[in-house]
Backbone as numpy.savetxt, mean C-alpha at the origin, in Angstrom:
# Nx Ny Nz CAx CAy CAz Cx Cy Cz
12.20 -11.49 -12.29 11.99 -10.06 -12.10 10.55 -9.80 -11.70
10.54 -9.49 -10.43 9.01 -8.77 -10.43 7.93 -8.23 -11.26
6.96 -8.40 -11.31 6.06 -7.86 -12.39 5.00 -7.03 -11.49
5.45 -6.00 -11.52 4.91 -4.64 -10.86 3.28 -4.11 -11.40
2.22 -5.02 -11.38 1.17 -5.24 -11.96 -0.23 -6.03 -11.53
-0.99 -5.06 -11.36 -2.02 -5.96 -10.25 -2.72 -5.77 -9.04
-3.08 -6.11 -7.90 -3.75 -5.44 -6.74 -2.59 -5.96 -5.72
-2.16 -5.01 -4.48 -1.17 -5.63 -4.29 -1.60 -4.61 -2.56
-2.63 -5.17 -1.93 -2.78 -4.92 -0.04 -2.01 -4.58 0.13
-2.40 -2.93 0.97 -1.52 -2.81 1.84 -1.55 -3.11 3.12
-0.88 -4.22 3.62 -1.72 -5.23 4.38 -1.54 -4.83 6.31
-2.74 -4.77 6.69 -2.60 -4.30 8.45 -1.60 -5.61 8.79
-1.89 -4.29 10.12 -0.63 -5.38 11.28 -1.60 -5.36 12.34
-1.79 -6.92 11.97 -2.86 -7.57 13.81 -2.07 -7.16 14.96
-2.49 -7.17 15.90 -2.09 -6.92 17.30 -3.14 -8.08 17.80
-2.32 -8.77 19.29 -3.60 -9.26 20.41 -4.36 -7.77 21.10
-5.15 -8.35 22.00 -5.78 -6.89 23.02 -4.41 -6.81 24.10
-3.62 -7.60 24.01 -2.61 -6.94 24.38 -1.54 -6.38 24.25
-1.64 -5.79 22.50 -1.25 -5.06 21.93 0.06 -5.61 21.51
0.51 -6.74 21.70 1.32 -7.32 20.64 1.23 -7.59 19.22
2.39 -8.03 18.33 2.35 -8.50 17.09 1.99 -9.56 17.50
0.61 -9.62 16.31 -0.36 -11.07 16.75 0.16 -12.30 15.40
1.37 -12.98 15.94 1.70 -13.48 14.45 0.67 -14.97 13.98
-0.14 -15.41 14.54 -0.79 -16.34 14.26 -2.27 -15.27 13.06
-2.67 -14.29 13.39 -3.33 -13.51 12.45 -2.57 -13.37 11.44
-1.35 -12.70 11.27 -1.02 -11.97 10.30 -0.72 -12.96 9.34
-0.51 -14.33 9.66 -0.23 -15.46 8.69 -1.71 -15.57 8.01
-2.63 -15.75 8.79 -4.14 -16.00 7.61 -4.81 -14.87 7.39
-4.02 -13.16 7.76 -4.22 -12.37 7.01 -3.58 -12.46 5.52
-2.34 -13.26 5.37 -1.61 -13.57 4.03 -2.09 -14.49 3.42
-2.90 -15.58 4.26 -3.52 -16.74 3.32 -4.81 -16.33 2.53
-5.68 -15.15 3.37 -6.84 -14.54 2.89 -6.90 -13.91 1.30
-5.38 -13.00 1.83 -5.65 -11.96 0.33 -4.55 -12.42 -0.80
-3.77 -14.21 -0.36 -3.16 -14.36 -1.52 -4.76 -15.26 -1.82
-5.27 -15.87 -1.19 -6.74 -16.94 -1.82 -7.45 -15.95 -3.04
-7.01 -14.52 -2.14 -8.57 -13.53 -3.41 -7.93 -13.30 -4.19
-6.41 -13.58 -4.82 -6.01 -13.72 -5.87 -5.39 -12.20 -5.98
-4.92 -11.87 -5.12 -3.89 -10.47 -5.19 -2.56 -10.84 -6.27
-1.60 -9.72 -6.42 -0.82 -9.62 -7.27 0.94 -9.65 -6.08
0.38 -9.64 -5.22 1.62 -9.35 -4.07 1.24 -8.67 -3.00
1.99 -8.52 -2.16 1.37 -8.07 -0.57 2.32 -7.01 -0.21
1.84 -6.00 0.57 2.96 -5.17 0.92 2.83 -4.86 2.43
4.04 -5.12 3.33 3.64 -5.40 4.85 4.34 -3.98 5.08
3.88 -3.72 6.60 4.86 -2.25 7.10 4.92 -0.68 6.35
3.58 -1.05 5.34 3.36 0.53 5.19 2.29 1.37 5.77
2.14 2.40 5.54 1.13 3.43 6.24 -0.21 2.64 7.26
-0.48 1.33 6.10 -1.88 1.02 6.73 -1.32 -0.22 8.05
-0.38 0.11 7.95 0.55 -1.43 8.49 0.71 -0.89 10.05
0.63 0.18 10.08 0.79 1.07 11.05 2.54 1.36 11.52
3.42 1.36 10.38 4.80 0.90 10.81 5.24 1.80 11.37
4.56 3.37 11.56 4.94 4.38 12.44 5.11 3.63 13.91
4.18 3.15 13.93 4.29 2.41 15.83 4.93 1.09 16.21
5.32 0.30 14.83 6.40 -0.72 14.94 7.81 -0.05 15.83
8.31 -1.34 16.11 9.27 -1.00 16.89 10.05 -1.74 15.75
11.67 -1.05 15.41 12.43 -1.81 14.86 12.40 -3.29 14.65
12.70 -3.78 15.95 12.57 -5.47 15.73 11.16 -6.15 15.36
9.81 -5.55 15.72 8.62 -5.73 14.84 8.51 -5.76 13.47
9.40 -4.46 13.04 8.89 -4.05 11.48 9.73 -5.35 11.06
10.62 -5.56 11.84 11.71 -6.77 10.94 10.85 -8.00 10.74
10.58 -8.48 11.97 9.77 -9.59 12.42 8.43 -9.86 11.61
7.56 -8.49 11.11 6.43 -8.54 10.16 7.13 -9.03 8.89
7.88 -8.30 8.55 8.40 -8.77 7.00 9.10 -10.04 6.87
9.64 -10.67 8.19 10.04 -12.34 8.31 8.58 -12.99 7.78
7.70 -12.71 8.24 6.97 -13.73 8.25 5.96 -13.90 7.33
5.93 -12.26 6.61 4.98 -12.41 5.49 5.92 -12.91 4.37
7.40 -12.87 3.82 7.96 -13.43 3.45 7.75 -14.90 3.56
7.90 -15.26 4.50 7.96 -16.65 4.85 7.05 -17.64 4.14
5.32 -16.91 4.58 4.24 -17.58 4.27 3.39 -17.09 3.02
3.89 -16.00 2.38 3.68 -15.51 1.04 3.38 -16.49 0.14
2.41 -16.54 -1.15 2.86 -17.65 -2.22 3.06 -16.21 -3.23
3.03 -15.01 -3.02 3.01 -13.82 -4.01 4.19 -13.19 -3.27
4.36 -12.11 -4.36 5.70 -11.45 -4.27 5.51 -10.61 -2.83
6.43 -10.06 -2.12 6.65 -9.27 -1.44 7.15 -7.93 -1.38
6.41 -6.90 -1.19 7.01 -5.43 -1.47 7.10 -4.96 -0.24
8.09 -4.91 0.61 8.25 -4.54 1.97 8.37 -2.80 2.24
7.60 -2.30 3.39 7.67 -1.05 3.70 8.87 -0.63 4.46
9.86 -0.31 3.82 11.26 0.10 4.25 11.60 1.81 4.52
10.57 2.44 4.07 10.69 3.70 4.23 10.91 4.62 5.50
11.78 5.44 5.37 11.69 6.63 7.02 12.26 7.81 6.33
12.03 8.71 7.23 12.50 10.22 7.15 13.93 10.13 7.82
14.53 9.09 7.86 16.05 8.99 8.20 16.52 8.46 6.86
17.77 8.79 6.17 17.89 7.59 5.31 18.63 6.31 5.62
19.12 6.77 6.50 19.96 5.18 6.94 19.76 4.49 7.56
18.37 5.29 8.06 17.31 4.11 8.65 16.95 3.37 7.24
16.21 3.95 6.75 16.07 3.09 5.74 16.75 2.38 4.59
18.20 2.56 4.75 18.98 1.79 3.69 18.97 0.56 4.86
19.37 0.47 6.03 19.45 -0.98 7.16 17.72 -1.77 6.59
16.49 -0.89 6.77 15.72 -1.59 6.39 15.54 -2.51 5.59
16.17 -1.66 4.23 15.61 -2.03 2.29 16.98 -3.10 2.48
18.01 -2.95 3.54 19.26 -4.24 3.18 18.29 -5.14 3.99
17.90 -5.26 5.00 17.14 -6.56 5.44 16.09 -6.90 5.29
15.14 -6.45 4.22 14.36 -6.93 3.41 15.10 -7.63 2.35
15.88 -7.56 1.94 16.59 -8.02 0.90 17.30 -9.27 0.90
18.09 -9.04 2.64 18.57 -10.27 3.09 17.28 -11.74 3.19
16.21 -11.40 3.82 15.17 -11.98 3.77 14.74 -12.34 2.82
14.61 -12.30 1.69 13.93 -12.60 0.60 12.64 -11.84 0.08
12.48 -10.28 0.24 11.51 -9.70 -0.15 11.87 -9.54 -1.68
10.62 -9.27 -2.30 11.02 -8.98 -3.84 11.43 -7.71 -4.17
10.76 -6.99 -3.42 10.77 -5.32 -3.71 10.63 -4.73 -2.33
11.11 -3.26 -2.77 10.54 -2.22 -1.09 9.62 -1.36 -0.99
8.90 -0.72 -0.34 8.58 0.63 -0.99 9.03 1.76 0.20
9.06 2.62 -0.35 9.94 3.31 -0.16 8.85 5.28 0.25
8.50 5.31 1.34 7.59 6.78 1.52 8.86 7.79 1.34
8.05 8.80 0.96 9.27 10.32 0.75 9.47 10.46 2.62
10.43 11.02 2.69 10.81 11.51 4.06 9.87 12.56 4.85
9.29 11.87 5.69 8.44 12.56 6.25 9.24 14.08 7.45
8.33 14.85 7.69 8.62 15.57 8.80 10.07 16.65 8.73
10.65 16.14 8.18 12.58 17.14 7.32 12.20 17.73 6.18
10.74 17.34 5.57 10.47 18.70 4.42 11.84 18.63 3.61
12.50 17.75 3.11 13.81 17.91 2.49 13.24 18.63 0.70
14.40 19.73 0.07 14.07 20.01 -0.65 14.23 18.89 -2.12
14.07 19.56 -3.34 14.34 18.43 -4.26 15.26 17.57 -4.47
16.34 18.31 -4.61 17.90 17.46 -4.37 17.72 16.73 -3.14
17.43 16.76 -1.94 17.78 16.43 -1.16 17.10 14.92 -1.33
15.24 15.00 -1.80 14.89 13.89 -1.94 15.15 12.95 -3.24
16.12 13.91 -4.22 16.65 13.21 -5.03 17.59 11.85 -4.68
18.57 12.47 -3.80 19.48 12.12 -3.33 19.21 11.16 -2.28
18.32 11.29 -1.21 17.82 10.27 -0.18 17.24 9.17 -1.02
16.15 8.97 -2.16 16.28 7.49 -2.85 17.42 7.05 -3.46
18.26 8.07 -4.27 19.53 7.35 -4.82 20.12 6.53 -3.75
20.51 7.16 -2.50 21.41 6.74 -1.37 20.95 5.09 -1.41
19.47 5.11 -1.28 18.85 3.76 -0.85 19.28 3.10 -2.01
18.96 3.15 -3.51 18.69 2.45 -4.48 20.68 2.11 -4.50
21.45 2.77 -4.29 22.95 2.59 -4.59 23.21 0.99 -3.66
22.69 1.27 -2.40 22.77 0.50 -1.29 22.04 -1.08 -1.42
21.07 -1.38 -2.88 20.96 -2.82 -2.70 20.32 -3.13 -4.48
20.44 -4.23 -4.34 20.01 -4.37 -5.53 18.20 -4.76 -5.84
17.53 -4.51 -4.77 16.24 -4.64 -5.02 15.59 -3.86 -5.93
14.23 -4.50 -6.34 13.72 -3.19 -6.90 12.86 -2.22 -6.52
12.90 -1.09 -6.30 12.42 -0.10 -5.18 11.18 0.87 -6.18
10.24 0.91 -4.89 9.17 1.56 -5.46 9.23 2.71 -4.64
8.71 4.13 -5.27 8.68 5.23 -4.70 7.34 5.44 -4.14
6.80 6.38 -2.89 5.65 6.48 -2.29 5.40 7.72 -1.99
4.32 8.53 -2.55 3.88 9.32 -2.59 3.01 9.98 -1.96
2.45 10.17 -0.91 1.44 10.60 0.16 1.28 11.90 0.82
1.35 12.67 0.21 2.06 14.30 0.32 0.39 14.53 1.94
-0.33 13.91 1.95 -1.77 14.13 3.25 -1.12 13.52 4.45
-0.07 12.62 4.23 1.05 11.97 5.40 1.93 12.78 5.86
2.87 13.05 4.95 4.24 13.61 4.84 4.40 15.11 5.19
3.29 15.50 4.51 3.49 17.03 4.55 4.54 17.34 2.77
4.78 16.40 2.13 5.61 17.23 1.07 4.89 15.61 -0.10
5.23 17.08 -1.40 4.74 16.55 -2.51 5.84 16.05 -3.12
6.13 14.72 -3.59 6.86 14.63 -4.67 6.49 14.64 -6.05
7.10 15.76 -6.80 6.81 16.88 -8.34 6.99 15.62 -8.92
5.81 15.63 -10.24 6.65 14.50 -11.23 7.98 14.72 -11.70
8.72 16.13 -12.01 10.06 16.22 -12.48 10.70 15.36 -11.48
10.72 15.60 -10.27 11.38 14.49 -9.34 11.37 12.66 -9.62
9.66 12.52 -9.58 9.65 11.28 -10.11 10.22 10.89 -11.36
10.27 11.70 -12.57 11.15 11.38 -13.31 12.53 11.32 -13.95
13.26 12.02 -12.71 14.48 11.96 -12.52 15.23 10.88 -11.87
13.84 10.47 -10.93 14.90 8.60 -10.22 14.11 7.85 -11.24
13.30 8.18 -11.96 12.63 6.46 -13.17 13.82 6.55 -13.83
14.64 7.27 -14.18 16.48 6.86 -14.38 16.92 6.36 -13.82
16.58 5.62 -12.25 17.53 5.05 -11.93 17.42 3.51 -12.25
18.32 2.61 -12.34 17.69 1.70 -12.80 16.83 0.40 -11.71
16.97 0.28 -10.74 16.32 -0.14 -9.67 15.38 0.43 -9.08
15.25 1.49 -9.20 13.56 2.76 -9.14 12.41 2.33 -10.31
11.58 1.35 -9.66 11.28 0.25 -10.87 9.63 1.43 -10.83
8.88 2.04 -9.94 7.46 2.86 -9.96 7.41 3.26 -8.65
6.13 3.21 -8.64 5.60 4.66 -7.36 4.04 4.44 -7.54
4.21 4.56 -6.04 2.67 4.43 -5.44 2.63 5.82 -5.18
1.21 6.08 -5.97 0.61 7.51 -5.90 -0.41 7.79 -5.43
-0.41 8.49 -3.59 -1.55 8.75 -3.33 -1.54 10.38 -3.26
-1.08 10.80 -4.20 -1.60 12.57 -3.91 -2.57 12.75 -4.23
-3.87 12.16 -4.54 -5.23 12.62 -5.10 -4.99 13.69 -6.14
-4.15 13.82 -6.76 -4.02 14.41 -7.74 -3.86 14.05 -9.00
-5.26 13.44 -9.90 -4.98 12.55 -11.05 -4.08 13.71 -11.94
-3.62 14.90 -12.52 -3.16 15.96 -12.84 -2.21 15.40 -13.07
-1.30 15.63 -11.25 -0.02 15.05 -11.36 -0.03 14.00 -12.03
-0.95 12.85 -11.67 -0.59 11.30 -12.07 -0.36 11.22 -13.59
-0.92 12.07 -14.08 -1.14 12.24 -15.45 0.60 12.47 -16.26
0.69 13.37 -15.56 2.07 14.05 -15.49 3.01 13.25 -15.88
3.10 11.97 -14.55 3.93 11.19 -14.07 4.26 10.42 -15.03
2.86 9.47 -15.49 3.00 8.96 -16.86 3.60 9.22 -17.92
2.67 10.19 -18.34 3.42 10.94 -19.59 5.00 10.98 -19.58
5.46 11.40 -18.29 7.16 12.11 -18.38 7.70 10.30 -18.19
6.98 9.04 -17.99 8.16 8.21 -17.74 7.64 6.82 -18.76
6.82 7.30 -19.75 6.14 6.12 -20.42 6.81 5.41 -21.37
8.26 6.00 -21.28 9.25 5.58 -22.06 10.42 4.71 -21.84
10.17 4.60 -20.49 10.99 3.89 -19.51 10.13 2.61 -18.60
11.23 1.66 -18.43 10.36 0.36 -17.43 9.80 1.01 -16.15
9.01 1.81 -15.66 8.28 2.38 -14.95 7.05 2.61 -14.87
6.47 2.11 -13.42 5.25 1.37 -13.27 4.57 2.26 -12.17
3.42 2.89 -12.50 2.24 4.04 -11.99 1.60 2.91 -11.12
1.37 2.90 -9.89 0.46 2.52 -9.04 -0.17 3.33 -8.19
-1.89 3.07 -8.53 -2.87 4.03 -7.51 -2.42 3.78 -6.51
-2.45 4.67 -4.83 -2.30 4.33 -4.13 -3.84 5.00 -3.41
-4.42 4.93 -4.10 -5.63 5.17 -3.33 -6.93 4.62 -3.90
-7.82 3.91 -3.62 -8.46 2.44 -4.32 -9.40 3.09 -5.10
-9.81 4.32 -4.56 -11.08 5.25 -5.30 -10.75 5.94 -6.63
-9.34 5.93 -6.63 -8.62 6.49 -8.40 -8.13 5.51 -9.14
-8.61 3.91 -8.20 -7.76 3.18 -9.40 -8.54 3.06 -10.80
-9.62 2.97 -10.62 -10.06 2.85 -12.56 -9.48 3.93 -13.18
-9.74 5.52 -12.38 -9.38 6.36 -13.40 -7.77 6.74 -13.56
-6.72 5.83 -12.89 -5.30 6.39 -13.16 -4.77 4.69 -14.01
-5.72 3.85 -13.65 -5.67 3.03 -15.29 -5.74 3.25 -16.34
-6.97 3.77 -16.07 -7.37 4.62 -17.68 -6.38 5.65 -18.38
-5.53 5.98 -17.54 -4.24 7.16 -17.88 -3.28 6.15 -18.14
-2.81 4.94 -18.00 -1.83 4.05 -17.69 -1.66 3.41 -16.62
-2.47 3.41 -15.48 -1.53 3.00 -14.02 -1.84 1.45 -14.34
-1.08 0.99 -13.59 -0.79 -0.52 -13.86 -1.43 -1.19 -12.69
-2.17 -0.84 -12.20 -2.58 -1.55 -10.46 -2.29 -0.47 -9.28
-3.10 -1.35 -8.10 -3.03 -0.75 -6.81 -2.34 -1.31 -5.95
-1.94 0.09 -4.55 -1.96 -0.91 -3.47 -2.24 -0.31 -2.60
-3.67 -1.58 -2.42 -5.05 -1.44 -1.84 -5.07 -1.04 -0.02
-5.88 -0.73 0.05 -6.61 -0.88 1.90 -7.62 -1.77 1.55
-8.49 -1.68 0.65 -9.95 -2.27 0.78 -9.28 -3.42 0.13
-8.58 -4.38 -0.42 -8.09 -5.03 -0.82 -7.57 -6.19 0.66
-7.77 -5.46 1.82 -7.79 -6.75 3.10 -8.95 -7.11 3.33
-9.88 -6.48 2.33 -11.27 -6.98 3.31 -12.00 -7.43 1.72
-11.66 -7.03 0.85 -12.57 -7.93 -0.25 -11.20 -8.21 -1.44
-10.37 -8.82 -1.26 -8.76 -9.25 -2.42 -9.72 -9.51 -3.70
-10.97 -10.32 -3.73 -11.33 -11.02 -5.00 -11.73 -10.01 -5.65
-13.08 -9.02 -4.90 -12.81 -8.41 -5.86 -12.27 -6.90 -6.48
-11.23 -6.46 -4.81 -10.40 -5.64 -6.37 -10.04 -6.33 -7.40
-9.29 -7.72 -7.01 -8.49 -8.45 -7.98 -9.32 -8.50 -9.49
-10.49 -8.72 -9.23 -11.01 -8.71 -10.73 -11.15 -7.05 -11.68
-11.52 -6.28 -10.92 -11.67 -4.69 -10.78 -10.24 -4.56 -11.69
-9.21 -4.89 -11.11 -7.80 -4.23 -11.57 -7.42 -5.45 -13.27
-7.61 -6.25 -12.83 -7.50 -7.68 -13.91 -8.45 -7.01 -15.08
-10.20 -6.44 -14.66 -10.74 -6.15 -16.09 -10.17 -5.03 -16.50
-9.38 -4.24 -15.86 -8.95 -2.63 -16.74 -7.27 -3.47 -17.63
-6.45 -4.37 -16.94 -5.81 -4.52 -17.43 -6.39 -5.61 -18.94
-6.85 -6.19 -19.10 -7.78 -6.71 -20.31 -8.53 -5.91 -21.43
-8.69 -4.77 -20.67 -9.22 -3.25 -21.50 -11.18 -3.56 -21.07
-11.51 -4.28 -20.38 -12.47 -4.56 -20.31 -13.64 -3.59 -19.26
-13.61 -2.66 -19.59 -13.69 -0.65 -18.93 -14.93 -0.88 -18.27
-15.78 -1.61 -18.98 -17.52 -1.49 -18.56 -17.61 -2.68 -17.51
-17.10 -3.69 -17.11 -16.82 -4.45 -16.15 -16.15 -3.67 -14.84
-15.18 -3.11 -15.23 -14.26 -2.58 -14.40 -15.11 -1.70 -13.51
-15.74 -0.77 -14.48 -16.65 0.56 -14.21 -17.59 -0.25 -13.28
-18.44 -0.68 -13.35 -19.04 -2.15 -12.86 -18.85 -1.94 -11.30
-17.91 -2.75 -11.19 -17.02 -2.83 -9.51 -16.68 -1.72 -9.28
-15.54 -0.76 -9.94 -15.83 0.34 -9.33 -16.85 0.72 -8.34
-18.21 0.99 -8.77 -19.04 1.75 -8.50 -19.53 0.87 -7.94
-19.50 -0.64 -7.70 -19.80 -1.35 -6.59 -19.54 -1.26 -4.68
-18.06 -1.13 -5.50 -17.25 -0.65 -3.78 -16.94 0.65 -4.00
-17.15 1.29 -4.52 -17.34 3.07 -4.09 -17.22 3.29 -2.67
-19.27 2.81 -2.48 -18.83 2.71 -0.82 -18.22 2.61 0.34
-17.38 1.18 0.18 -16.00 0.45 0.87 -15.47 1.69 0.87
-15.23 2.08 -0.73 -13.98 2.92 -0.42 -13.68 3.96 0.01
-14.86 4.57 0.46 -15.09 6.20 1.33 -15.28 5.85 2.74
-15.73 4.08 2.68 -15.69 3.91 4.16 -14.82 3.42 5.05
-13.65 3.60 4.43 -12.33 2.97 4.66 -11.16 4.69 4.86
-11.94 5.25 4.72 -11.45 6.76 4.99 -12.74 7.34 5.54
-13.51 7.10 6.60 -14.42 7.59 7.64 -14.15 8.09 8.52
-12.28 7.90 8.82 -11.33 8.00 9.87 -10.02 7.79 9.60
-9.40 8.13 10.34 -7.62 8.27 9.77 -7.35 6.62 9.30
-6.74 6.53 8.29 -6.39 4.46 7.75 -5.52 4.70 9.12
-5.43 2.96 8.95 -6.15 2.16 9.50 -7.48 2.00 10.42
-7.79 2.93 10.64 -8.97 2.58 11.57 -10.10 2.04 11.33
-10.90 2.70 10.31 -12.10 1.92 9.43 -11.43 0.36 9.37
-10.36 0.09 8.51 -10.05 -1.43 7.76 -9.73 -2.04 9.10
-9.26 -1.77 9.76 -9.17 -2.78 11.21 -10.52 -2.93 11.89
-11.29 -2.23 12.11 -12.81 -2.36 12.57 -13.50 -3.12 11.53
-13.65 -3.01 10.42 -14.23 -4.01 9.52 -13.05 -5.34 8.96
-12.12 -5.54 9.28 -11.65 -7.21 9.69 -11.91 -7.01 11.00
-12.09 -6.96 11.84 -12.92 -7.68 13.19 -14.25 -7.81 12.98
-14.89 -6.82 12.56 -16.50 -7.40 12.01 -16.44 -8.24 11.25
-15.67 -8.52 10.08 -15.06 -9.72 9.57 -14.62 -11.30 10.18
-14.32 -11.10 11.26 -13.69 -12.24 11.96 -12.12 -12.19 11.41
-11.29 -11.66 10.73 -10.62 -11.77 9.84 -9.10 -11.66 11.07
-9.32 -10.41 11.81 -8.23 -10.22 12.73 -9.10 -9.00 13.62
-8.42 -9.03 14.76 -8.23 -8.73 16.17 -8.23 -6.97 15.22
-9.15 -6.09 16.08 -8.84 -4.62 15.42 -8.25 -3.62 16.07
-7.72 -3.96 17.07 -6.68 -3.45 17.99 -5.72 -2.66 17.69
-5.89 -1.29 18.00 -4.94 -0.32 17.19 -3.89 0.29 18.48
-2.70 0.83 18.04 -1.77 1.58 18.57 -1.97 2.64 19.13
-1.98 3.55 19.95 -2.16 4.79 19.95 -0.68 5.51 19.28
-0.89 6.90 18.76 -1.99 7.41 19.41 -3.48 7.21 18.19
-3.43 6.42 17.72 -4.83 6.06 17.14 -5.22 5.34 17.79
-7.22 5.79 17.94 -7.54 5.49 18.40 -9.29 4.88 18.09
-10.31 3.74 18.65 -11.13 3.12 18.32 -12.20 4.32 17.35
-13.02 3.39 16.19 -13.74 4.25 15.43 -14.89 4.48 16.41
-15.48 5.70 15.73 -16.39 6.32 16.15 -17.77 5.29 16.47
-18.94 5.19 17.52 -19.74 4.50 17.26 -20.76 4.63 16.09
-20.42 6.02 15.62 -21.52 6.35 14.84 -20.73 5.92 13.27
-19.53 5.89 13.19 -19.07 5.46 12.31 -19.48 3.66 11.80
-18.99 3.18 13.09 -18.91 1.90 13.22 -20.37 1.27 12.89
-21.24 2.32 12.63 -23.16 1.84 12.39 -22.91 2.45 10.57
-21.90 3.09 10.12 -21.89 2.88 9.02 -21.21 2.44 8.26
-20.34 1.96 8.70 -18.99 0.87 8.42 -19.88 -0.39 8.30
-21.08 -0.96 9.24 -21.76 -1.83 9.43 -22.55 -1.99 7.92
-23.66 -0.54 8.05 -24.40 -0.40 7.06 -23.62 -1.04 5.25
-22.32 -0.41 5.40 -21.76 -0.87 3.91 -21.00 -2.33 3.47
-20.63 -2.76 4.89 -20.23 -4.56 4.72 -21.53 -5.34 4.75
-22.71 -4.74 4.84 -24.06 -5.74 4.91 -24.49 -5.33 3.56
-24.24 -4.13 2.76 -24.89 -4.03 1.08 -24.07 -4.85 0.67
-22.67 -4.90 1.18 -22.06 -5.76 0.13 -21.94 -7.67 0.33
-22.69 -7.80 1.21 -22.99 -8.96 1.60 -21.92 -9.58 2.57
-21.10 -8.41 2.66 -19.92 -8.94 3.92 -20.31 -9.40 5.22
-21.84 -8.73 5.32 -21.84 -8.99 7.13 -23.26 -9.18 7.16
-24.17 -10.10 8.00 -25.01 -10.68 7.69 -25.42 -9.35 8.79
């Protein structure tokens, strides 16, 4: 059974400059952040850019991080269709992913029932264990904790990645499901000490492709209770982590793995290259942290 616990990338999707899936990167993008000692990898979400995957890509990413994984796999199966995404969350499954995650339906604004009902549909449809995704700055819609704690009943609705910047809600979330096998994950790297400190059990990271070791220790000392360490790193990569939102994600984290050497930073449109003036402070914060000479 999965153990839903830990730092867990949300890991880009290389491209060549000729804008293909670059699969010789994306393999020692998986060797990188299982080495820094991550908790699991999650391919084809937001930072993955899976809006601009093409069907047989998104498939093809999750073949292969499967493949070359030594950590669990939480595959990005989510759409604002649902039967797009039940074909997804079944062929992640067929493949050997451990888990899915699963974004609220973007763009259909569906009301509560409706997004009640669009994860049940999925969760009926396989036996994985499915994580819920929260991003209401994506989507356009919030999912209420009453919602979230109406599928932590279900029994394959194992947690939820929470990026509403709303520790409130997160608070919420906890509280209403701390009674049940249900697992709080930051989804935004700058709240993970403080939605630990409420209960959250781990992240899943952006800045976590460009330094795995040490969120990994960051998330490892809160789970130990070890607060003043934690606090520590925190406030170490602070920086990273405002500079990894300088510009719409992915853009910062793909410009700093190519300043990295790490992968090719070649983005999709319609996103498009960071700013130069950005890119002199994207610079400035991988050289405090000794990333870039």
């Amino acid at each position: 059974m999965l153990k839903l616990e830990g730092v867990f990338p949300a890991l880009i999707t290389p491209f060549t400059k000729g804008g293909k899936l670059d699969e010789e990167r994306l393999r020692s993008l998986v060797d990188f952040v299982v080495e820094g000692g991550v908790a699991g990898i999650v391919p084809c979400g937001t930072t993955g850019e899976s809006a601009t995957l093409s069907y047989e890509e998104h498939e093809r990413v999750i073949d292969i991080v499967v493949d070359c994984s030594k950590v669990p796999v939480v595959a990005g199966t989510g759409s604002n269709s649902t039967r797009e995404a039940i074909e997804l969350t079944k062929y992640a499954e067929d493949v050997g992913a451990d888990a899915a995650l699963l974004i609220t339906p973007y763009y259909n604004k569906p009301n509560k029932r409706g997004l009640i009902e669009h994860f049940k549909a999925v969760a009926d449809a396989t036996e994985l264990p499915l994580v819920l995704y929260n991003v209401p700055s994506r989507t356009g819609l919030n999912m209420t904790p009453d919602v979230v704690a109406e599928l932590a009943d279900v029994p394959n609705i194992v947690g939820i990645k929470e990026a509403s910047g709303n520790i409130g809600q997160v608070a919420k979330i906890i509280r209403a499901t701390r009674d049940r096998d249900f697992v709080v994950l930051s989804g935004d790297d700058a709240l993970t000490f403080p939605i630990m400190a409420l209960g959250g059990r781990g992240v899943i990271s952006v800045a976590a492709n460009i330094v795995p070791k040490e969120m990994s220790e960051l998330v490892a000392a809160m789970l130990k209770g070890d607060v003043e360490r934690a606090r520590e790193l925190h406030f170490r990569l602070m920086p990273l982590f405002e500079a990894m939102f300088l510009e719409t994600n992915p853009i910062p984290v793909k410009k700093a793995a190519e300043l990295l050497g790490l992968a090719n930073g070649t983005l999709r449109l319609p996103l498009a290259e960071l700013s130069e003036e950005n890119v002199k402070k994207l610079r400035v914060v991988l050289k405090d942290l000794g990333l870039l000479k």
